[in-house]
C-alpha positions in Angstrom: -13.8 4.4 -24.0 -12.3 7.9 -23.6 -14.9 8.9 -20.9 -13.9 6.2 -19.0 -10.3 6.8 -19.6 -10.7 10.2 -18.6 -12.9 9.6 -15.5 -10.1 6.8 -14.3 -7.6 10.1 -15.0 -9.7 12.1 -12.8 -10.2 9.3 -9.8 -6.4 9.3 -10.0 -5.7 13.3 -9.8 -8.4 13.3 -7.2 -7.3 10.4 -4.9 -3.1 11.7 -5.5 -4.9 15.4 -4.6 -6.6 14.2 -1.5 -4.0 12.2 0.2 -1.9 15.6 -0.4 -4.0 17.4 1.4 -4.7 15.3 3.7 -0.3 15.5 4.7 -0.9 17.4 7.4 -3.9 16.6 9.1 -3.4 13.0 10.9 -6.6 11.8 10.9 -7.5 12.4 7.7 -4.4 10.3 6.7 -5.4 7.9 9.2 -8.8 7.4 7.0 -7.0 7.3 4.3 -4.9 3.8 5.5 -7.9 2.3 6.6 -9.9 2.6 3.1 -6.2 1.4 1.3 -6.6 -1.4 3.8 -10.1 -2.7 3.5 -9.4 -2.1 -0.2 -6.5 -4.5 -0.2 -8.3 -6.8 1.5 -11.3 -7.4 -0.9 -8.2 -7.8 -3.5 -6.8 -10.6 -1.2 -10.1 -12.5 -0.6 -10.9 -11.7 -4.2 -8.1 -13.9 -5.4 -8.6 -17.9 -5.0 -6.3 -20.2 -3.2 -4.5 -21.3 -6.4 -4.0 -17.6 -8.0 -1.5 -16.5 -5.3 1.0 -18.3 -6.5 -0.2 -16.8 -10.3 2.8 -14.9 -12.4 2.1 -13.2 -15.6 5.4 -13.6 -16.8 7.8 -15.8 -15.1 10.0 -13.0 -14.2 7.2 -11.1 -12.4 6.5 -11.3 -8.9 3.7 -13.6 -8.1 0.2 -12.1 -6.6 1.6 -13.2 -2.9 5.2 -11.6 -3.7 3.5 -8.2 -4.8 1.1 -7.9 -1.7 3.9 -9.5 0.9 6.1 -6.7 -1.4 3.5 -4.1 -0.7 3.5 -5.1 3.1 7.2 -4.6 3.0 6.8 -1.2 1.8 4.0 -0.3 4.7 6.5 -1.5 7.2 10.0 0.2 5.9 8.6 3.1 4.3 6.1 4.4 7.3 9.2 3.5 9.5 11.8 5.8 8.1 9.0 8.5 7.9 8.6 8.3 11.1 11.9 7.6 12.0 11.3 4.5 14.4 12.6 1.1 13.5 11.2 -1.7 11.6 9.5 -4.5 13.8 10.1 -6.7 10.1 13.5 -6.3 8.1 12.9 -4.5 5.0 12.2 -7.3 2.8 11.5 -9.9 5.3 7.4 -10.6 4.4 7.9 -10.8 0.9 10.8 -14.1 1.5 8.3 -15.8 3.6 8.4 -19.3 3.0 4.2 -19.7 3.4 2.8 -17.8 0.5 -0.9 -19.0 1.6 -3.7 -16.9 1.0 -4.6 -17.5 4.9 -1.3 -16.3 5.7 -0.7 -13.7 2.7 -3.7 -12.0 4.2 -2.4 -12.2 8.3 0.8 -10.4 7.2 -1.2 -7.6 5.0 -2.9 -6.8 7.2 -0.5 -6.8 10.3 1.7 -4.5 8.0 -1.8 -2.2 7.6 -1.9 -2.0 11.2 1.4 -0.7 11.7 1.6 1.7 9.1 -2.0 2.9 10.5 -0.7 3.1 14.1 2.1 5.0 13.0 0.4 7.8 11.3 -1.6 7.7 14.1 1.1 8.8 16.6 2.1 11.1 14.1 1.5 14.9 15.5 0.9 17.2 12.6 4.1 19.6 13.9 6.2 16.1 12.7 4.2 16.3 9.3 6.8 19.0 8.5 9.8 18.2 10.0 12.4 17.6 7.3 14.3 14.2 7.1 16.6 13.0 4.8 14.5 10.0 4.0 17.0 6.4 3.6 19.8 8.9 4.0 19.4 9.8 0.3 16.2 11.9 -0.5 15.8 15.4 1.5 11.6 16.0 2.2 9.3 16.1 5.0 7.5 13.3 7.5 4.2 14.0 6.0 5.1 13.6 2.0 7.4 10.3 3.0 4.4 9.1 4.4 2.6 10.1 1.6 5.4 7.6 -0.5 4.2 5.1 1.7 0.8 5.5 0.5 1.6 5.8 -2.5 3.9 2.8 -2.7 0.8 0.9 -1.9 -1.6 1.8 -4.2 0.9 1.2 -6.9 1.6 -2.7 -5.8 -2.0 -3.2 -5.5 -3.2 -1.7 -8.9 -0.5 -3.7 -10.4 -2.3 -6.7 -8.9 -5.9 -5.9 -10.9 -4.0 -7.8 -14.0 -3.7 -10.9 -11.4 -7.1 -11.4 -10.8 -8.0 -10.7 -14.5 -5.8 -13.3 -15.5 -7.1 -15.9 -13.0 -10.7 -15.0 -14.1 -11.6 -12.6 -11.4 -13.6 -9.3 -11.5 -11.5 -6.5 -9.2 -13.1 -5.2 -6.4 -15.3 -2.0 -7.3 -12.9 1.3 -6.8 -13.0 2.8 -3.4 -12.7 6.1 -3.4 -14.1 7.2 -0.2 
């Protein structure tokens, strides 16, 4: 039990590490969205129909609110990094009134895409241009997008409990 605690330690240092580096180097970054993207996406066909409307607690979010919730964040966060506006209101995917799976999973991955094509315009002289990021925290284009990133790997961890609690293994880690 402590191996494994200090191995899932470890993937965590490593993956935080990499996505650092990667801050200034766009397509390393851009590799980086994709894998977070496919990843999501085994968690969103790994759920059934009936869990994404599953809430641990009833003041949680359900497992459509915390992926629409994570979209929201691709969308807003890789927007003011960039400092282009939102095509979606901050907010806007995780009201929807069709919590689907079908359409759970269009929206995901549409707010993927974005935050992808954005990094991918990105040119690595931007990476460190300071910004004052919502007009409140002073840093650079490249670690805001790295809030992004990591804004997204949070919602989606939180999300293992969800399948767990509707009987479903997690997809296997993807590191790389």
């Amino acid at each position: 039990m402590l191996m494994k605690k200090m191995l899932a330690v470890l993937a965590l240092v490593l993956g935080t590490g990499t996505f650092a580096l990667a801050q200034n180097n766009t397509e390393e970054m851009v590799k980086e969205w994709e894998r977070a993207k496919a990843y999501t996406l085994e968690y969103l066909e790994a759920m059934p129909d009936s869990g994404y409307a599953l809430k641990p607690t009833p003041e949680m979010r359900s497992f459509a609110e915390q992926m629409l919730h994570l979209t929201d964040g691709n969308y807003g966060l890789t927007s003011a990094a960039m400092g282009v506006k939102s095509p979606v209101a901050f907010g806007e995917s995780e009201k929807t009134g069709d919590k689907s799976k079908a359409n759970v999973i269009k929206v995901v991955m549409a707010g993927y895409d974005y935050a992808i094509e954005q990094v991918k315009k990105a040119q690595p002289a931007q990476l460190g241009e300071k910004i004052k990021l919502f007009n409140q925290f002073e840093t650079t284009r490249g670690v805001a997008l790295g809030k992004a990133f990591e804004h997204q790997t949070h919602h989606r961890g939180q999300t293992t409990v969800y399948l767990r609690l509707a009987g479903v293994k997690p997809p296997q880690e993807k590191l790389f």
